[in-house]
C-alpha positions in Angstrom: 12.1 43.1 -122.3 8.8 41.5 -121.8 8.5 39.1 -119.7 5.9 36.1 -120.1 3.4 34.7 -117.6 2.9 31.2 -117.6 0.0 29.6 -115.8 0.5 27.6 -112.7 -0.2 24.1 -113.7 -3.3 22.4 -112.7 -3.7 21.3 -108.7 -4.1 17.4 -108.6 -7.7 17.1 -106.0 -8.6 14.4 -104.5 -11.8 12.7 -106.4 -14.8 13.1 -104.1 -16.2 9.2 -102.8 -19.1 8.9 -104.8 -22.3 8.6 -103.1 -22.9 4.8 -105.0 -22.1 1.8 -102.3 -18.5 0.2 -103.2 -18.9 -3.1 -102.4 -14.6 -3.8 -102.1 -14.6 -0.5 -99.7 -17.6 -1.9 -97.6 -15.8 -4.7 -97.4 -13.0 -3.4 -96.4 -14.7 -1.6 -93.4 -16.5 -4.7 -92.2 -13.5 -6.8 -92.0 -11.9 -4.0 -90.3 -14.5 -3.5 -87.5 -14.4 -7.6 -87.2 -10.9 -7.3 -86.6 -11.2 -4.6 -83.6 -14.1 -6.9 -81.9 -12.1 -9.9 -82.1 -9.6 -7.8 -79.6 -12.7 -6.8 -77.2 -14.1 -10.1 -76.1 -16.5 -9.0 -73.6 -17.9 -7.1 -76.2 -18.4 -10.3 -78.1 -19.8 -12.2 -75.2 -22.5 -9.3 -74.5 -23.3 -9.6 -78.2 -23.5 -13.7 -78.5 -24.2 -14.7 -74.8 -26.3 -12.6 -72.7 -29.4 -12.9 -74.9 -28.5 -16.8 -74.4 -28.5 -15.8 -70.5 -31.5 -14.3 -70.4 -33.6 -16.8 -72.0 -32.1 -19.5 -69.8 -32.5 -17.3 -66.9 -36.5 -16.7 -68.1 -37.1 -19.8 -68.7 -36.1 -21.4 -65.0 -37.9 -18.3 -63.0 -41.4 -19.4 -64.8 -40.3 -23.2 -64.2 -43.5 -24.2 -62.2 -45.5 -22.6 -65.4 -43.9 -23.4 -68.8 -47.1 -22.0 -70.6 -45.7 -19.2 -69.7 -42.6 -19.4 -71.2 -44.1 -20.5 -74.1 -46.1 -17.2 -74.5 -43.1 -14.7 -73.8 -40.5 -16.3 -74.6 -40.5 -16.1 -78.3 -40.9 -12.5 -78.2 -38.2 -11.7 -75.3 -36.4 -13.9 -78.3 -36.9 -10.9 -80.8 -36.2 -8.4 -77.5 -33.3 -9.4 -76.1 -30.8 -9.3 -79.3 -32.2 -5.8 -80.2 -31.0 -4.6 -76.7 -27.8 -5.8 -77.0 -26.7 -5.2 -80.4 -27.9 -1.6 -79.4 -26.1 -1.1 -77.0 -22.5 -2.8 -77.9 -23.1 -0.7 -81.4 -23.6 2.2 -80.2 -20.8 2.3 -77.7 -18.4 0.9 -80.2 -19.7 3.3 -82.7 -19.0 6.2 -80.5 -15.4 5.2 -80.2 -14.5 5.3 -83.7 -16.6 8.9 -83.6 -14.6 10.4 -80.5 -11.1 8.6 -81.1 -11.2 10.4 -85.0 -11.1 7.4 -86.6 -14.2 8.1 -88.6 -12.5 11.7 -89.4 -9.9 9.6 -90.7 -11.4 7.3 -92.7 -13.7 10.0 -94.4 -10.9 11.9 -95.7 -10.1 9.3 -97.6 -12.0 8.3 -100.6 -14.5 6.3 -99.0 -18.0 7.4 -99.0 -20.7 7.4 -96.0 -22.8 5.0 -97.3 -19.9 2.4 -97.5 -18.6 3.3 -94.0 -22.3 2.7 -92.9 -22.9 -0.4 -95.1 -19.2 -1.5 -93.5 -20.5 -0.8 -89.7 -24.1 -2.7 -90.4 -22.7 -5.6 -92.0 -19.6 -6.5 -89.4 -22.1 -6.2 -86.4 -24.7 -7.9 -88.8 -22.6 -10.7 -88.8 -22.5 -11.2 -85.3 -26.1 -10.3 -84.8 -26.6 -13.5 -87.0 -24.3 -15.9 -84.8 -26.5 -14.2 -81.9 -29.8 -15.2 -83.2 -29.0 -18.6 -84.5 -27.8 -19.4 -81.1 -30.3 -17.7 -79.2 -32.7 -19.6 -81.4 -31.4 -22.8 -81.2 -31.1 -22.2 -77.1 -34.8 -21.4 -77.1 -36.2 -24.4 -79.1 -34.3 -27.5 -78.9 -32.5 -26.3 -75.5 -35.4 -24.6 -73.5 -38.1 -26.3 -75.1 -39.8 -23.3 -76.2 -43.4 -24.4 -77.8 -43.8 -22.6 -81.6 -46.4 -23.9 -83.7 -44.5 -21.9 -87.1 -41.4 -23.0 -88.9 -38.0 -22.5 -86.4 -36.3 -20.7 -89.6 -38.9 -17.7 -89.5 -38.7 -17.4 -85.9 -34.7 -17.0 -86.5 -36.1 -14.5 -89.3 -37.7 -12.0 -86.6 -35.1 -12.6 -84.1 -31.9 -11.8 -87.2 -33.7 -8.5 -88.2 -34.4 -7.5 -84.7 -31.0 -7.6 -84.1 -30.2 -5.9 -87.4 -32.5 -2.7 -86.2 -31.0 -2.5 -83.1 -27.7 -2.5 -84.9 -29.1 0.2 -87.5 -30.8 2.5 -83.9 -27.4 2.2 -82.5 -25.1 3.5 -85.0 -28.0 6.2 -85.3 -28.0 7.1 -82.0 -24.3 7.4 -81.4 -24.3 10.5 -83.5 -25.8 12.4 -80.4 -23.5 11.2 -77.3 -20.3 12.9 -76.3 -19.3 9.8 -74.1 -20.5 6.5 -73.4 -22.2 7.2 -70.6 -24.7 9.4 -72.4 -25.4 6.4 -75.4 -26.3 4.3 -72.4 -28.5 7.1 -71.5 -30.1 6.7 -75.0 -31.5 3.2 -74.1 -34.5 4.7 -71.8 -35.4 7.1 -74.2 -35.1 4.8 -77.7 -36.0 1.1 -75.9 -38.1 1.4 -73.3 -41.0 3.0 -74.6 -40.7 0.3 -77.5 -40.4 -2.4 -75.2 -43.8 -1.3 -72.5 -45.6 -0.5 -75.6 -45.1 -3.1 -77.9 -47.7 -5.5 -76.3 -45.2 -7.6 -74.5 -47.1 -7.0 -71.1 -50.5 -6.7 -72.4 -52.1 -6.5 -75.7 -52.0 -3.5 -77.5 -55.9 -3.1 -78.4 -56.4 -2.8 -74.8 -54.5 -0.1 -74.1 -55.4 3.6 -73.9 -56.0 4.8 -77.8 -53.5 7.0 -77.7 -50.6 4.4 -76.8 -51.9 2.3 -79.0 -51.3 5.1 -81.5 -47.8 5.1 -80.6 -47.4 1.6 -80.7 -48.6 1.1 -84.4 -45.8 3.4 -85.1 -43.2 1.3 -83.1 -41.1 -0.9 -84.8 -41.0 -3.6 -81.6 -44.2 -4.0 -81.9 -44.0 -5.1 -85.1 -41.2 -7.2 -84.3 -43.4 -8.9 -81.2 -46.4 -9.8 -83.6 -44.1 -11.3 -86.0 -42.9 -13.6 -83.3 -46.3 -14.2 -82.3 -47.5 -15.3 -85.4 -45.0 -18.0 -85.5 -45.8 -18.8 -82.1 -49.3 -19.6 -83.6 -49.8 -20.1 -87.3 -48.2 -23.0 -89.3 -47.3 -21.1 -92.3 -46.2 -17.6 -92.8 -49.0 -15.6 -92.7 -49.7 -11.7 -94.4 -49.7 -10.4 -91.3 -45.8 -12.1 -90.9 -45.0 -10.8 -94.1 -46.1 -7.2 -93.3 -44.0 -7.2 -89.9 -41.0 -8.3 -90.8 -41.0 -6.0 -94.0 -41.8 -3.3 -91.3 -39.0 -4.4 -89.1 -36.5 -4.6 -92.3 -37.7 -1.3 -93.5 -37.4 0.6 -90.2 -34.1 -0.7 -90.4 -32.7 0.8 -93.4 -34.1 3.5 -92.5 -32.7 4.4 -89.8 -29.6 3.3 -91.4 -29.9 5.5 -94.1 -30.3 8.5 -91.6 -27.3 7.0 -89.8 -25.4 7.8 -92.7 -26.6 11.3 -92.9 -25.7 12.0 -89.3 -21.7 11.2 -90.4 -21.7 14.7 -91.3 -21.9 15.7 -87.5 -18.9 14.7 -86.2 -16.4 14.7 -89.6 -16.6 18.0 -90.9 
């Protein structure tokens, strides 16, 4: 008596995420990251109120010479949210790395450019309350002198906020703890911010920092400021840093998305 093999039926898998953004799943990981800062508020008031601090604090220490003010201020403007939102982002970002949510999430059918997309636009969000009130601080509260149009100085000051969103989620690939994406700040930020012409222009520096500094985004983020600070209308040269600041930032977002792979497989 023969007997008769049948095949086993076909295992059901688990479609792969495609690689395209999905804008519902993006959404979905935006609103979920609000949702876990609106339960950390001192990580919302380092986001929205220290850069707020800082300017106030700025503008008082050079109170006998508000020239001074006038000269700095709009780029510490650009500075100050870039520091911030790097740091809160990528100290949050490590949690979700260390804690296995991102494991998680990835083994579900969501892909790493929508986890990324997610991440950028939730602290995006905030990095936009941060510069509009930062902004508004600086001009009408401060008295901060710009020749330019107020909305591009809030231009500069939203995308240098959005690239230090974009270095931080980048940067957190690389920690084990938060201690060490703190230690990321003097290697990724410092060198940006003594090079970016802040402290003295960069044609008068040594040609080989000046080098550096043409490859820096800051310092493209410090001559867009300064160009509002002295031109009436938006100039090339505007145009050209804040497409370098916007581009630097998807960048870096992009190979923030790549790094994912680190820590989830």
């Amino acid at each position: 008596m023969s007997s008769t093999t049948h095949p086993a039926p076909p295992t059901a898998l688990t479609p792969a995420p495609s690689s395209a953004l999905n804008l519902s799943r993006t959404l979905a990981t935006a609103a979920r990251v609000l949702r876990q800062l609106r339960h950390d508020p001192r990580s919302i008031a380092l986001m929205i109120l220290v850069p707020c601090v800082m300017l106030f604090l700025l503008r008082y220490v050079f109170d006998g010479d508000p020239r001074t003010f006038d000269n700095i201020g709009a780029s510490l403007l650009g500075i100050f949210p870039l520091i911030t939102m790097f740091l809160v982002t990528s100290i949050a970002t490590l949690r979700e790395r260390t804690s296995g949510t991102l494991e998680r999430l990835l083994a579900m059918p969501l892909g790493k450019g929508d986890m990324i997309a997610g991440y950028a636009l939730a602290f995006g969000t905030i990095a936009i309350v941060q510069s509009a009130l930062a902004t508004a601080l600086a001009l009408w509260g401060l008295g901060l002198d710009v020749v330019g149009s107020p909305w591009l100085l809030l231009l500069v000051a939203l995308l240098d906020a959005l690239l230090g969103t974009a270095l931080g989620l980048f940067v957190s690939a690389f920690a084990a703890s938060e201690f060490q994406a703190v230690q990321f700040m003097p290697a990724v930020i410092f060198p940006q911010l003594l090079l970016c012409g802040l402290f003295t222009p960069r044609d008068n520096m040594h040609p080989v920092l000046e080098a550096i500094s043409n490859v820096l985004p800051m310092s493209y983020a410090v001559d867009g400021m300064n160009e509002v600070l002295r031109h009436t209308d938006m100039t090339a040269t505007f145009v050209r840093d804040a497409l370098v600041v916007a581009g630097c930032a998807l960048l870096v977002l992009a190979l923030g998305a790549a790094t994912l792979r680190r820590r989830t497989s």
